[in-house]
C-alpha positions in Angstrom: -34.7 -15.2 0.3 -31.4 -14.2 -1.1 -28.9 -12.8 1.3 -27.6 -9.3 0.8 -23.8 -9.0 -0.1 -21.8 -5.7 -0.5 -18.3 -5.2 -1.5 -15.5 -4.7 1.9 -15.1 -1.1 2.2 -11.4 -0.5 1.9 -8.4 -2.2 0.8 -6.9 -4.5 3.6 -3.4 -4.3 0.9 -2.1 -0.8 3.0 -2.4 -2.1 6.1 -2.0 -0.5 9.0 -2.6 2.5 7.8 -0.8 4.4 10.6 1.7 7.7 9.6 5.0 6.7 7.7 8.0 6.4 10.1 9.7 9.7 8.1 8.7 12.4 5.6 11.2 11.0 3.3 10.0 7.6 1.5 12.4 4.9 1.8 13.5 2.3 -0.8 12.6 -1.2 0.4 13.8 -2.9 -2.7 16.0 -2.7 -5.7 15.8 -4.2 -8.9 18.5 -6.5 -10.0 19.8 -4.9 -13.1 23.1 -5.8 -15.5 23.9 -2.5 -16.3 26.7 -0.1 -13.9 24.4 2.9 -13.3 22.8 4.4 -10.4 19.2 2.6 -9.7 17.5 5.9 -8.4 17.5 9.7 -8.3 15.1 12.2 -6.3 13.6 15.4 -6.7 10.7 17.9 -4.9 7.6 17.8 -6.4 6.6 21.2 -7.7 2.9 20.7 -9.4 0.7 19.7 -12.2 0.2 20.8 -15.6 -0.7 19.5 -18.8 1.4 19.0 -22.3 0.6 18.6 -25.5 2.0 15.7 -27.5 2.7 13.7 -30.6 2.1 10.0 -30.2 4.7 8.3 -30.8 3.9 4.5 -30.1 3.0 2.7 -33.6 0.3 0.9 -31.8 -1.4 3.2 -29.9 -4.6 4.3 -32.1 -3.6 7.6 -31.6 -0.5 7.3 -33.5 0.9 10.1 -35.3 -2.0 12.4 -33.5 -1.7 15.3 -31.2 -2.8 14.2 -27.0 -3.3 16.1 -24.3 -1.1 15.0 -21.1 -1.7 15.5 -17.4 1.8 15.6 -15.6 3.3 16.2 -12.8 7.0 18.8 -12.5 9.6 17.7 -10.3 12.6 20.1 -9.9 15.7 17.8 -9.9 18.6 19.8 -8.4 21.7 17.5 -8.8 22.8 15.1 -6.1 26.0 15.3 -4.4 27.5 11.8 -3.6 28.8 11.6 -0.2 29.9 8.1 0.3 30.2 4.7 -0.9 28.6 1.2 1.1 29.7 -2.2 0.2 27.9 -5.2 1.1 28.1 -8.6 1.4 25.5 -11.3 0.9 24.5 -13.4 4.4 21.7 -15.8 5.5 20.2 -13.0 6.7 20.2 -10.7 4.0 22.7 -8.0 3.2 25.2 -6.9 5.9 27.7 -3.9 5.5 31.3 -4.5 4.7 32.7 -1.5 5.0 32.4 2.5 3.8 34.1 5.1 2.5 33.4 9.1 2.3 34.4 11.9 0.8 37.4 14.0 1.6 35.3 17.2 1.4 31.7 16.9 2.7 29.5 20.2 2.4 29.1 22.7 5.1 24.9 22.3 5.0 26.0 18.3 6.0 26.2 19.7 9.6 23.0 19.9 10.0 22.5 16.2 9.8 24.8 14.6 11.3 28.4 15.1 12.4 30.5 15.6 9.5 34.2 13.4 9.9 37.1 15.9 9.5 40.0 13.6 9.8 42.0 13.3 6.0 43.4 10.3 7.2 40.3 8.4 8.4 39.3 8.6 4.3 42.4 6.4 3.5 42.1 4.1 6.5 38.0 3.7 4.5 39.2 3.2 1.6 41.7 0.7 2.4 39.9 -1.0 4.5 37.8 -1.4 1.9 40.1 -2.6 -0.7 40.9 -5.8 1.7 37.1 -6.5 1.5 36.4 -6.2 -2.2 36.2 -9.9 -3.2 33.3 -10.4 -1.0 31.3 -7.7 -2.1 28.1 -8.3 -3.2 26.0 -5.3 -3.1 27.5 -1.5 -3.3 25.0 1.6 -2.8 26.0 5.6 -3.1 25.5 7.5 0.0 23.6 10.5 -1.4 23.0 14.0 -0.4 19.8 16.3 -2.0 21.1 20.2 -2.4 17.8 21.9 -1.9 19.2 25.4 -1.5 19.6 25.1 -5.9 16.0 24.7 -5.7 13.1 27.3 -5.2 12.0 25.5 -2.0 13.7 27.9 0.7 14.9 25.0 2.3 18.4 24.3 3.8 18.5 21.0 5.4 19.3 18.6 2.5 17.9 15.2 3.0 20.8 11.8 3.2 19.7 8.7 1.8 21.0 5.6 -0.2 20.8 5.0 -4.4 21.9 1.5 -5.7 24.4 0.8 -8.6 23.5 -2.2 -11.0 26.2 -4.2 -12.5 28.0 -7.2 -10.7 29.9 -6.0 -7.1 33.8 -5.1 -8.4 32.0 -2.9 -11.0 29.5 -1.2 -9.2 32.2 -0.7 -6.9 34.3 0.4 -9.4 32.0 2.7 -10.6 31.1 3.8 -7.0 33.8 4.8 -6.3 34.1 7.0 -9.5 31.8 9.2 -8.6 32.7 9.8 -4.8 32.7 13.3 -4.0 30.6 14.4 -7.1 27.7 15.5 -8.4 25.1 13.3 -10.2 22.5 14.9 -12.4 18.9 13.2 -13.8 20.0 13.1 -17.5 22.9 10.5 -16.4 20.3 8.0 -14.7 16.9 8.6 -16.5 16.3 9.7 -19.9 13.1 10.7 -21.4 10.8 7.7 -22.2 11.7 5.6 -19.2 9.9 4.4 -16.9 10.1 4.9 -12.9 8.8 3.8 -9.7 7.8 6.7 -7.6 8.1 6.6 -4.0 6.8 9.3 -1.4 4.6 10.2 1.5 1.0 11.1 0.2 -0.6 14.0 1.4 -1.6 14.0 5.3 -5.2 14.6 6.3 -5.5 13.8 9.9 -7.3 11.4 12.2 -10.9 11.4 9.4 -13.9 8.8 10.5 -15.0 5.8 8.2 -16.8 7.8 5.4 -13.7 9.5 4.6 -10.9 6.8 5.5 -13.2 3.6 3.5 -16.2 5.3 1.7 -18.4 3.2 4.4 -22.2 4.8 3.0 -24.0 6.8 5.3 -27.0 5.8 6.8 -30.4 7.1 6.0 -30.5 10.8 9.0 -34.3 9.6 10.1 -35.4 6.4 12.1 -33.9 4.2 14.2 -30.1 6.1 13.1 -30.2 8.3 16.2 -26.4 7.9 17.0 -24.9 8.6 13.7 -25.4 8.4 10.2 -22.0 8.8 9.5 -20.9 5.3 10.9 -20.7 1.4 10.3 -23.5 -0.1 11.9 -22.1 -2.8 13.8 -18.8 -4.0 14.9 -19.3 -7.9 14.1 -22.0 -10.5 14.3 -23.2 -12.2 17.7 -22.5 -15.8 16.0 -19.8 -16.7 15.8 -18.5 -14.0 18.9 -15.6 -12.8 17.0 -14.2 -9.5 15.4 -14.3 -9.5 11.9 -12.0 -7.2 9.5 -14.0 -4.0 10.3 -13.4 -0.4 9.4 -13.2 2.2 11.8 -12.4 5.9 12.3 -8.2 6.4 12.0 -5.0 8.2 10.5 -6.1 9.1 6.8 -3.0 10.4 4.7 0.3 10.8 5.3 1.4 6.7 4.3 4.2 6.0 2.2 3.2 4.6 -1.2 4.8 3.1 -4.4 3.2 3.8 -7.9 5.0 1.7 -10.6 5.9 2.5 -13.9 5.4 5.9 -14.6 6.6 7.3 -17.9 9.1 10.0 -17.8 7.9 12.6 -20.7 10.7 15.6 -20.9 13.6 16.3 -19.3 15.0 20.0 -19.2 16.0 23.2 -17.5 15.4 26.5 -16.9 18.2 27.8 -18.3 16.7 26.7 -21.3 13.4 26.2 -21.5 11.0 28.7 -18.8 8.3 26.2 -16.9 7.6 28.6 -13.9 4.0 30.2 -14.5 3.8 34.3 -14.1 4.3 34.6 -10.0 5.6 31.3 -9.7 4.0 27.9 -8.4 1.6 28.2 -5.6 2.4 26.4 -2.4 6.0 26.0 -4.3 7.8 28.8 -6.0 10.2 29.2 -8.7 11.9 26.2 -10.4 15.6 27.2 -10.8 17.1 24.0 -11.7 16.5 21.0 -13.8 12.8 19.5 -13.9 11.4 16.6 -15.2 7.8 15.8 -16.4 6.2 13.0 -14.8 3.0 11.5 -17.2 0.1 11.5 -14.5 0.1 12.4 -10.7 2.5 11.9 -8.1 2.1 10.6 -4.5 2.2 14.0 -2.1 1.9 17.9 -1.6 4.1 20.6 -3.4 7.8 20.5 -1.9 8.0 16.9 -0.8 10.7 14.6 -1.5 9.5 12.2 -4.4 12.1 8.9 -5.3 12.3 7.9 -8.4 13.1 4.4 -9.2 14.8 1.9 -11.9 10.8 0.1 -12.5 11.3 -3.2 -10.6 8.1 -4.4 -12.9 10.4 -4.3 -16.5 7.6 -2.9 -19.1 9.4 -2.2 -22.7 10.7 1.1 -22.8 8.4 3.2 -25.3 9.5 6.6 -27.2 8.3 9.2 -25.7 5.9 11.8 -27.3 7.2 14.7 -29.2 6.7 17.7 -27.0 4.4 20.6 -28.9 3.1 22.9 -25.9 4.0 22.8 -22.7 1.1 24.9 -20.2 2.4 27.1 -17.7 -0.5 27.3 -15.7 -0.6 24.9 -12.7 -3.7 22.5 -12.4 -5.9 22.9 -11.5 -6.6 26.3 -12.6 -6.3 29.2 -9.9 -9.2 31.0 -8.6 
């Protein structure tokens, strides 16, 4: 007689599934690209809608043809860059040369971290710096979110580090450049790029095996008097050892990568309305820039979502011409 065989319930790929370390996502890797620009850029995630679209791809079959998209609006207030980070290449991995800040810092910095007052200490940086330059083989921005531009209520802006492509006296070069200002989405991403986006998903607690791996439930009569919703055993008496087995745990809240998402518009309030009539539940208002994500995003409304230079190169396609735009979230209200 045949043997039964059922598929593993759950993915051993996202283990341990225990909560991320922060609320904000963090960048584990950059991609190695030729070009002096700014790797990354970050926004809050708002909701989801739908657009209607021209295809623009000659090979799709629905070239030339109206689609409907799902997407996903992410209000990108400009980041403020706060200092520059060389690094220099070692047997065990990239090590930090030296820094440099900005001679003005903003006042909402505070309540991060100590903010260094001393005009002098920014030349002592910089030169310091200088003496370094030839062995500089990395060079990432020191970036600061400004979430009081968005509709989020939220003062605390979040600090974190972007990566400039381009060899290490350019990106330097370039670094430097933009030290002490403001960085907006339309001069890292435009619309038909790709993007890795990195964030925390959505947190649902400590769930049991149903939930966290889709384990079936057992029939509620018979011999299952203590639990239906459960595995049934823990491992086999031969050979006396634990196999991979799923049990009850921390569901949600993990950080997670979804690779190459394409970007479909770029815009703004000023010029274009998204917000629907009493704003975005669980959000707001948008009051800044936005951009629209094709598909879903990791997370709730008003986390931090990373966007990413795709580390996975696909061939950058046009994107669609823009018809309608809905300003009703999704799904639809009740």
């Amino acid at each position: 007689m045949a043997k039964g065989h059922r598929p593993r319930r759950g993915s051993r790929a996202y283990y341990p599934r225990k909560r991320a370390r922060s609320i904000v996502a963090r960048v584990r890797r950059w991609p190695k690209v030729s070009e002096v620009k700014l790797l990354g850029f970050a926004g809050y995630k708002v909701g989801m809608l739908h657009v209607v679209g021209v295809e623009m791809h000659k090979n799709s079959p629905f070239y030339g043809q109206e689609r409907v998209y799902a997407a996903t609006v992410l209000e990108v207030p400009p980041l403020r860059v706060l200092g520059v980070r060389a690094y220099e290449e070692t047997p065990y991995g990239l090590k930090a040369l030296g820094e440099v800040w900005a001679k003005e810092l903003p006042k909402d910095l505070e309540r991060v971290f100590t903010v260094p007052k001393d005009s002098a200490y920014h030349e002592e940086q910089l030169r310091k710096l200088e003496e370094v330059k030839s062995r500089v083989a990395a060079v990432r921005v020191i970036v600061a979110t400004q979430p009081r531009l968005s509709g989020i209520g939220k003062k605390k802006p979040e600090v974190f580090e972007i990566a400039v492509g381009g060899s290490g006296a350019e990106a330097l070069e370039y670094a430097l450049s933009l030290l002490g200002k403001e960085v907006r989405i339309e001069d890292v991403f435009k619309e038909g790029d790709y993007v890795d986006v990195i964030a925390v998903t959505r947190g649902k607690g400590f769930q049991g095996v149903v939930k966290r791996f889709g384990v079936a439930q057992m029939p509620r009569w018979h011999k299952h008097r203590k639990g239906h919703r459960r595995i049934g055993s823990v491992g086999p008496q031969k050979p006396a050892i634990m196999f991979y087995t799923p049990f009850a745990g921390q569901t949600g809240f993990h950080q997670r990568t979804e690779y190459n998402k394409r970007i479909l518009k770029i815009g703004s309030v000023d010029k274009e309305n998204i917000n629907p009539p009493g704003g975005w539940p669980h959000y707001g208002l948008v009051r800044t820039s936005y951009v629209l994500i094709e598909g879903s995003v990791p997370g709730p409304p008003k986390r931090l979502v990373k966007l990413r230079v795709p580390i996975r190169l696909l061939k950058p396609r046009e994107a669609p011409r823009i018809v309608y735009v809905s300003t009703q979230p999704w799904p639809p209200q009740r």
